[in-house]
C-alpha positions as CSV (number, residue, x, y, z in Angstrom):
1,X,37.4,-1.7,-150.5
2,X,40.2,1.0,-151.7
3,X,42.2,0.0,-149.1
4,X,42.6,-3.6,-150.3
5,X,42.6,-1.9,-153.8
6,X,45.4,-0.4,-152.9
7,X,47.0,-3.1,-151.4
8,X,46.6,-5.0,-154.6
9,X,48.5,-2.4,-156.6
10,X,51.2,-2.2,-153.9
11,X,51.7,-5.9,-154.0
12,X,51.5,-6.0,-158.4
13,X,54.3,-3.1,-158.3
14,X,56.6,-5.1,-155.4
15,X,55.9,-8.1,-158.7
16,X,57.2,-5.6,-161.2
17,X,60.3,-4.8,-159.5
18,X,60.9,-8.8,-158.5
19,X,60.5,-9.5,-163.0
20,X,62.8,-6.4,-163.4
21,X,65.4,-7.7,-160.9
22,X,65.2,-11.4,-161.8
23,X,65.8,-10.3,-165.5
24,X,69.1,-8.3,-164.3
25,X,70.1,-11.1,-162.4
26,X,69.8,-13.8,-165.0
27,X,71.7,-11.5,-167.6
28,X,74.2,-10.6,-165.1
29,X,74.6,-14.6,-164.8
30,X,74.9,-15.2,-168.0
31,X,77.5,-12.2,-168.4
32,X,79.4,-13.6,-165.4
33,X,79.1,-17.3,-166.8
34,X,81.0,-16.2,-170.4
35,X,83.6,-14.3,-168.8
36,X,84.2,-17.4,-166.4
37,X,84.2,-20.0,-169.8
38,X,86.9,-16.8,-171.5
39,X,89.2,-17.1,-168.7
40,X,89.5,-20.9,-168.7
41,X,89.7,-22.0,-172.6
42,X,88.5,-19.0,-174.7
43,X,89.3,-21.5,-177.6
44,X,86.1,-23.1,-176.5
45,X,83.8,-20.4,-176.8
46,X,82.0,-19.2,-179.6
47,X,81.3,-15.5,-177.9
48,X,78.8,-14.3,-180.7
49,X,76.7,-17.0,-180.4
50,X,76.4,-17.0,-176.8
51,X,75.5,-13.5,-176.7
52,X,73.0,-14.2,-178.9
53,X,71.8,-17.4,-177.8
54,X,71.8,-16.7,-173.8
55,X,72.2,-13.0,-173.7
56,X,70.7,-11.1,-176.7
57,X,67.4,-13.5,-176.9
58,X,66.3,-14.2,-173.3
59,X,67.0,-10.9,-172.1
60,X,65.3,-9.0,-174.4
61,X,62.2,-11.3,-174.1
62,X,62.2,-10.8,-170.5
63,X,62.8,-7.4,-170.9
64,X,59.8,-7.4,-172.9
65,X,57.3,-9.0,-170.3
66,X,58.9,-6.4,-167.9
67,X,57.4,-3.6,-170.0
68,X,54.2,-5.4,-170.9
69,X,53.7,-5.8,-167.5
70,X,54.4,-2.2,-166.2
71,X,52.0,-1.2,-169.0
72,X,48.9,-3.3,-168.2
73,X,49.7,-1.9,-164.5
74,X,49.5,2.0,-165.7
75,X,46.2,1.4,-167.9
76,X,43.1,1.7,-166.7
77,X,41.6,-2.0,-167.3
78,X,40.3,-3.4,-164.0
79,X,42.6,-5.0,-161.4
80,X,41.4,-8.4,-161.8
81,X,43.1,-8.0,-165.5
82,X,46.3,-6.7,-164.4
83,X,46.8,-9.5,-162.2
84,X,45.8,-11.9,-165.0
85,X,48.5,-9.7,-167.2
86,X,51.0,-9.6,-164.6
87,X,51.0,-13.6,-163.8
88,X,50.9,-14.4,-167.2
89,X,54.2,-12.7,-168.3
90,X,55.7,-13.8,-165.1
91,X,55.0,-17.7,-166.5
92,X,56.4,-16.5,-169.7
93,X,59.9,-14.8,-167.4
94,X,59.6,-18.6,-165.8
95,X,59.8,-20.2,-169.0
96,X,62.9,-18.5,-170.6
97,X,64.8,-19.7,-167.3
98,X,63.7,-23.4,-167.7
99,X,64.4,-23.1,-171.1
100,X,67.5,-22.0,-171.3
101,X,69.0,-23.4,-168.2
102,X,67.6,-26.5,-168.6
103,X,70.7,-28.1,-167.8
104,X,69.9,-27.5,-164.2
105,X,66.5,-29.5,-163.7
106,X,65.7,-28.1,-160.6
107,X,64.8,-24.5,-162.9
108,X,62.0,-26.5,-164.1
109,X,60.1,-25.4,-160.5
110,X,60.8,-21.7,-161.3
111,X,56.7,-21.5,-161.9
112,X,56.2,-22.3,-158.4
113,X,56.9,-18.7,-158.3
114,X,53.8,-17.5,-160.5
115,X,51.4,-19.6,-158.3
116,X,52.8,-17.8,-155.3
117,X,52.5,-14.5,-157.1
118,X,48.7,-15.4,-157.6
119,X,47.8,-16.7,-154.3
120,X,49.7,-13.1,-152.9
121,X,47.0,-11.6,-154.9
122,X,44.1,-13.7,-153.3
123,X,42.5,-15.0,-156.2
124,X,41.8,-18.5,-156.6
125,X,40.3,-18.5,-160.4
126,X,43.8,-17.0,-161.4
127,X,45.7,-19.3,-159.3
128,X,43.7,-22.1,-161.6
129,X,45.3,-20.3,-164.2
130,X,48.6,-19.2,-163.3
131,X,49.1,-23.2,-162.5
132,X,47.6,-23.7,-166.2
133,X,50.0,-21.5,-167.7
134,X,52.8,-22.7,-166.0
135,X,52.2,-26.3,-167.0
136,X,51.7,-25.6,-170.6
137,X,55.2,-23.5,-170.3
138,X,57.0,-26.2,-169.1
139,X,55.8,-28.4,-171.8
140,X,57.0,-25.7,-174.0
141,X,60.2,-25.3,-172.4
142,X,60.6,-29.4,-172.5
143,X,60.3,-28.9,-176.5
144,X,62.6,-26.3,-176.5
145,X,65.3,-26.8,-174.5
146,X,67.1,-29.0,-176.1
147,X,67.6,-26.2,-178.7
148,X,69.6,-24.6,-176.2
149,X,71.9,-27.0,-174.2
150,X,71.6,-31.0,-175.7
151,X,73.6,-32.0,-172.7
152,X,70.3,-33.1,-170.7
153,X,68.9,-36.1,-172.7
154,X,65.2,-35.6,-173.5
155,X,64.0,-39.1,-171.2
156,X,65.5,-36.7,-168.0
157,X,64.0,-33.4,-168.4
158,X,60.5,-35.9,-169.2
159,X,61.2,-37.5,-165.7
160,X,62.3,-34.1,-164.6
161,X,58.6,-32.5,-166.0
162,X,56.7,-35.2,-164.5
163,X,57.9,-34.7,-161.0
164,X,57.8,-30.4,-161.7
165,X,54.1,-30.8,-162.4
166,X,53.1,-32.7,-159.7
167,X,54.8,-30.0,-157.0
168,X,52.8,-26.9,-159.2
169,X,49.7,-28.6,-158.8
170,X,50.1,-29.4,-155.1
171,X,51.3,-25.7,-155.0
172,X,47.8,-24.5,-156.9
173,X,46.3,-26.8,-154.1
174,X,47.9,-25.0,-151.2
175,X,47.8,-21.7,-152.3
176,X,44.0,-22.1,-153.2
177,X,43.7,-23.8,-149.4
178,X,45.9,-20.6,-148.2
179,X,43.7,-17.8,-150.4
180,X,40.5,-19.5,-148.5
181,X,41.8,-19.4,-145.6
182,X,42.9,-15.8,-145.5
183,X,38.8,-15.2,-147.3
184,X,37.2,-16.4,-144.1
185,X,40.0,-14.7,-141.5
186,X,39.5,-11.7,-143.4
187,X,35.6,-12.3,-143.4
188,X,36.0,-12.4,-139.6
189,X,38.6,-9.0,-139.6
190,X,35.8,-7.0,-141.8
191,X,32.7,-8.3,-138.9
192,X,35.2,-6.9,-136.2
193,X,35.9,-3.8,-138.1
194,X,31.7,-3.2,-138.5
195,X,31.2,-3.8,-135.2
196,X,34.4,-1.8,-133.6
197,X,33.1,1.2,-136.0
198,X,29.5,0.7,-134.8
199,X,30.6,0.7,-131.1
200,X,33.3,3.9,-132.1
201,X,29.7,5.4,-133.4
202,X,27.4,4.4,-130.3
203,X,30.5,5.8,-127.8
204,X,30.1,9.1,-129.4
205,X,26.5,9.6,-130.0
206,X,23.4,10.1,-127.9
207,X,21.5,7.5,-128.4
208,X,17.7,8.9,-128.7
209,X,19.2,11.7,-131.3
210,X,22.0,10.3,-133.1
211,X,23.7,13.8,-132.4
212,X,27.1,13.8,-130.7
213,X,27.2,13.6,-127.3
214,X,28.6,15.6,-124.4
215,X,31.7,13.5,-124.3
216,X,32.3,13.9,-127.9
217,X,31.6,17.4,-127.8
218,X,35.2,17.8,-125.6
219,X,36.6,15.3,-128.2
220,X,36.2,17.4,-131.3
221,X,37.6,20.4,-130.0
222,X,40.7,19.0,-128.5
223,X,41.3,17.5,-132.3
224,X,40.4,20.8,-133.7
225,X,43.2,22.4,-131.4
226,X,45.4,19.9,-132.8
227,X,44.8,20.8,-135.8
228,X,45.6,24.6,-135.1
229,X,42.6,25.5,-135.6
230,X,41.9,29.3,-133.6
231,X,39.0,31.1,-134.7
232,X,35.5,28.9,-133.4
233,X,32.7,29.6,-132.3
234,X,30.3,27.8,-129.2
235,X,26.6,28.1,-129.2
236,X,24.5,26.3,-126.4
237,X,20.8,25.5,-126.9
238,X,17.8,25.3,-124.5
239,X,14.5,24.2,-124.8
240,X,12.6,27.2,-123.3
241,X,10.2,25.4,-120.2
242,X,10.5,22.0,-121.4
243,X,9.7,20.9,-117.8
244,X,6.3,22.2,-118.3
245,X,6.2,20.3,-121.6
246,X,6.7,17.3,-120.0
247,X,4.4,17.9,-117.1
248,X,1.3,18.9,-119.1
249,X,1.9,16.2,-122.1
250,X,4.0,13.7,-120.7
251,X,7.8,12.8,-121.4
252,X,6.5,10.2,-124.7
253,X,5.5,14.0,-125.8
254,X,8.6,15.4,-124.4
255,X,10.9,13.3,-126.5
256,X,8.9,14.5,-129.8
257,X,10.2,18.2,-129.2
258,X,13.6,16.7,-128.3
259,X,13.3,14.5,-131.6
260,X,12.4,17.6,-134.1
261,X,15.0,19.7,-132.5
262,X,17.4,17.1,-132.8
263,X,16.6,17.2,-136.5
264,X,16.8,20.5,-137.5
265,X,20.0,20.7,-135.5
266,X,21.5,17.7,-137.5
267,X,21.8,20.0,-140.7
268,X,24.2,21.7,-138.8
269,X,26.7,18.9,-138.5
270,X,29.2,17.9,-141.3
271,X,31.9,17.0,-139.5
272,X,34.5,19.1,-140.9
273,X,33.3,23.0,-140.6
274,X,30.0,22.3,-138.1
275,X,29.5,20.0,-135.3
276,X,25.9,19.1,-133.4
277,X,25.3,18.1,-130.3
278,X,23.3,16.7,-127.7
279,X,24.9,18.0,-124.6
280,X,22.5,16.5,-121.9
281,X,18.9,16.9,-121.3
282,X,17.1,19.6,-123.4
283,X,20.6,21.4,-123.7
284,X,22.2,21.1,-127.0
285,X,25.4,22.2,-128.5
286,X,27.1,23.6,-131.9
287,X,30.1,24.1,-132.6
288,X,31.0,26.3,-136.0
289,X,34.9,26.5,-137.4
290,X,36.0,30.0,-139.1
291,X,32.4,31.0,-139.4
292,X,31.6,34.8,-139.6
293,X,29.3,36.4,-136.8
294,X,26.3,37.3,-139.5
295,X,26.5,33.9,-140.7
296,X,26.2,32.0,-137.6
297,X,23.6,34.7,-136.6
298,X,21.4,33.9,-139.6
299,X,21.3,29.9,-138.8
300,X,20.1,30.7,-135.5
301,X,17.4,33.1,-135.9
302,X,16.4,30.5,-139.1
303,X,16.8,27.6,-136.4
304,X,14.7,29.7,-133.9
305,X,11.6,30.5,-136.3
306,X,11.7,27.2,-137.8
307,X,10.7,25.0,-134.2
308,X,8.4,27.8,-132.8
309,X,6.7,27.2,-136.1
310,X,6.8,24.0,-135.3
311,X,2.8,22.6,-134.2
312,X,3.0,19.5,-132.8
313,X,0.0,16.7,-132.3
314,X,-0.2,16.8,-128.9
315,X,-1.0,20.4,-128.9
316,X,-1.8,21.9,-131.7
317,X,-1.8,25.6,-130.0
318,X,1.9,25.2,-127.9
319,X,4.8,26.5,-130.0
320,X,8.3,25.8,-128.7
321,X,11.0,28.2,-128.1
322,X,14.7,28.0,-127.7
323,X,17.3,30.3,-125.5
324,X,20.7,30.1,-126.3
325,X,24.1,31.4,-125.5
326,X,27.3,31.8,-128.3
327,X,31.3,32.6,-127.9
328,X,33.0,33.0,-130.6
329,X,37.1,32.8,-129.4
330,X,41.0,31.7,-130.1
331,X,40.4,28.0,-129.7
332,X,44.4,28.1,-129.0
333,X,44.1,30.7,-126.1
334,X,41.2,29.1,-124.0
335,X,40.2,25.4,-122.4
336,X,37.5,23.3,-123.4
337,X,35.9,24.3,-120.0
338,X,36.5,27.9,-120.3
339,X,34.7,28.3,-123.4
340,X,31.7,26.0,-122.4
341,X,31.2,28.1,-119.3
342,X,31.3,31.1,-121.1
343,X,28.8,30.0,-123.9
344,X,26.6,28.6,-121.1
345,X,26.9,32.1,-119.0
346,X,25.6,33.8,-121.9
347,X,22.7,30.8,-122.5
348,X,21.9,31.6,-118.6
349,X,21.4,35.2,-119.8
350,X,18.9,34.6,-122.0
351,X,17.0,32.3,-120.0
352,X,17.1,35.0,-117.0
353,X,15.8,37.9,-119.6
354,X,12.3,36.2,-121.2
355,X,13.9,33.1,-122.6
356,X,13.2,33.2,-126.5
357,X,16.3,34.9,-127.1
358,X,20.3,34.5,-128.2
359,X,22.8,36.4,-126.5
360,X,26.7,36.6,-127.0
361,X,28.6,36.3,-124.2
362,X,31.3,39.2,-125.8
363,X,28.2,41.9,-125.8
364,X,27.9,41.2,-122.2
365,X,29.0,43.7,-119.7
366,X,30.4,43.5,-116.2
367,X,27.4,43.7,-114.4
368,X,25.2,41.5,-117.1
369,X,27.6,38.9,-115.9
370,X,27.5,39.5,-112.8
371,X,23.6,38.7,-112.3
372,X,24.3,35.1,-113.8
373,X,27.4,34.1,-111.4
374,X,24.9,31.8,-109.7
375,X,23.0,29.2,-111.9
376,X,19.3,30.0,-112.4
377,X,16.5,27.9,-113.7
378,X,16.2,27.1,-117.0
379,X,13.1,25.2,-116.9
C-alpha cells in the first residue's frame, strides 16, 4: 500500500511540473507571437493590450492553478483529494488555452489531457469527474472566447464543441475501460506477490516450527557479512537424549518437546539483532549480532531453566534438558563452515561432559578439543 502511495505522489508531482511547463510554454508563445506581429506591421498592434489580454491574464491564472496545486500536494488532506485538486486546476489550465486560442479549434481537445491525468492516477470516480469538469469548461470557454479573438464565428466553435465532447467522453470511456483493466492485472500482480512471499517464507522456514531453517541459517550470515557486520556470536542447541524421548513416549510426544522448544526459542528472533533456528533434527541454532558475552549468557541459562521446568502431559515426572555449544568471532575473518564447526565442537563438549550444560568453544583448551575431534553421540 505505501508503495503505490508513493507512486501516486510520484506521478501527481511529474503533473505539477507538466502545469508548470505548459504555463511557460504558452507564455513563451504568446511572447514569441507579439514579437513576430512587431516585426511585420507594429502599426497593427496594440502592445498593452495584448500583454494584458494574452500575457498578463492567462498567465497569471495559470500561474495561480500551478501554486494551488503544489499546495494541495504539500498539505496533509488525503491523496484521493489531491488528485481531485490537482485534476481540477488542470481543467481550469485547459480552459485558459481553449479560451484564448480559440482561433485554433483543435485547442478545444486540450481536456483530453485531464482525463488522461485521471486515468494515470487510477481512479474511475475522478475520471467521471475530470470528464465533467472538462465539459462544463468548454462550455465556458465557448462563452468566452469570443471575448478574446471574434475571428471564429460562434456557429463553428458550437460545431467545433460538439465534436470536442463527443472525443472527452469516449476518452472518459477508455480511460475508465483502461483504469479496470490495470484493477484486475494488478489484482492478479498482488495474488502473485502473496504467493511468491509465501513460497520466499516456506523456502526459508522449517515447516513443523516456523523457525528458520538450516539453509537459511547460511543465508543470514553471508547477508550479515555483507553488511560488514564482525562481532557475532553462534550458539548450537541440543535436546539432551531426545532419542530416549521418543522411544519411551513416541515421536507424536517427541514433536511436543520439539514444539515448546521451538517456542521459547522464537523470542530470540527479530530479524535484525537475533536470528532462530531449526538446524535439523533436535539441533537448533541462534545467531546473536554485537551482543555482549554476559548478555547472551543470561538468555541461555533463562532458556535452560525455563524447558527443564517445563512438565509435559505425557510425563508429568520427565524434565528436558538442553546442551549447547557458543562462538562468539570476527564474522569478516571466518567462513560460514568454520564457525558452525566450531560452535558444534563446543555443543559436542557438553554433550560428552553430562549434557545439561553450555560450553564456549574460546574457554576450551588443546586437549578439551582434542577429545571431540571425532563426533560422539548426542542422543
Amino acid at each position: 500500500m505505501k508503495t503505490i502511495d508513493a507512486l501516486h505522489n510520484k506521478t501527481r508531482l511529474d503533473f505539477l511540473r507538466i502545469m508548470y511547463t505548459i504555463t511557460v510554454c504558452i507564455t513563451s508563445m504568446e511572447i514569441l507571437i507579439l514579437l513576430l506581429d512587431l516585426a511585420i506591421d507594429p502599426s497593427n498592434v496594440d502592445v498593452k493590450k495584448y500583454i494584458t489580454t494574452y500575457i498578463w491574464y492567462p498567465s497569471s491564472y495559470n500561474v495561480l492553478m500551478c501554486i494551488l496545486s503544489t499546495l494541495a500536494n504539500k498539505t496533509k488532506i488525503s491523496d484521493k483529494k489531491k488528485n481531485y485538486v490537482i485534476v481540477f486546476c488542470m481543467t481550469k489550465l485547459c480552459a485558459t488555452i481553449a479560451i484564448i486560442h480559440s482561433t485554433f479549434l483543435s485547442t478545444q481537445c486540450a481536456f483530453v489531457g485531464a482525463i488522461m491525468a485521471a486515468a494515470l492516477l487510477g481512479d474511475s470516480a475522478l475520471i467521471l469527474f475530470a470528464t465533467v469538469d472538462g465539459i462544463a469548461m468548454l462550455m465556458l470557454s465557448l462563452l468566452l472566447a469570443p471575448y478574446f479573438d471574434n475571428t471564429t464565428s460562434f456557429i463553428q466553435l458550437s460545431k467545433s464543441s460538439i465534436v470536442t465532447i463527443l472525443i472527452l467522453c469516449l476518452t472518459g470511456v477508455m480511460s475508465n475501460i483502461i483504469v479496470k483493466v490495470r484493477e484486475r492485472h494488478e489484482s492478479i500482480l498482488r495474488k502473485y506477490i502473496v504467493d511468491l512471499e509465501k513460497a520466499s517464507r516456506e523456502a526459508k522456514c522449517d515447516a513443523m516450527t516456523g523457525l528458520y531453517n538450516h539453509v537459511e541459517f547460511y543465508n543470514v550470515l553471508h547477508n550479515l557479512r555483507k553488511k560488514q557486520i564482525h562481532d557475532i556470536t553462534v550458539v548450537i542447541i541440543d535436546i539432551d537424549k531426545f532419542k530416549s524421548v521418543n522411544d519411551t513416549y513416541g515421536h507424536k510426544n517427541g514433536d511436543k518437546v520439539i514444539l515448546e522448544l521451538a517456542t521459547h526459542l522464537r523470542v530470540f528472533n527479530n530479524d535484525t539483532d537475533s536470528f532462530a533456528f531449526r538446524y535439523g533434527g533436535e539441533e537448533f541454532a541462534l545467531i546473536f549480532v554485537e551482543k555482549s558475552s554476559s548478555f547472551i549468557d543470561v538468555r541461555l541459562q533463562n532458556l535452560k531453566s525455563q524447558i527443564s521446568n517445563i512438565a509435559f502431559d505425557f510425563d508429568s515426572e520427565k524434565r528436558i534438558t538442553l546442551s549447547a555449544g557458543v562462538h562468539q568471532c570476527d564474522l569478516q575473518e571466518h567462513s560460514s563452515e568454520e564457525i558452525f564447526i566450531k560452535a558444534d565442537k563446543a555443543l559436542y563438549f557438553s554433550k560428552q561432559n553430562g549434557r545439561n550444560q553450555i560450553n564456549k568453544y574460546d574457554d576450551l583448551n588443546e586437549t578439551q578439543l582434542n577429545l571431540i575431534t571425532k563426533k560422539p553421540s548426542t542422543k
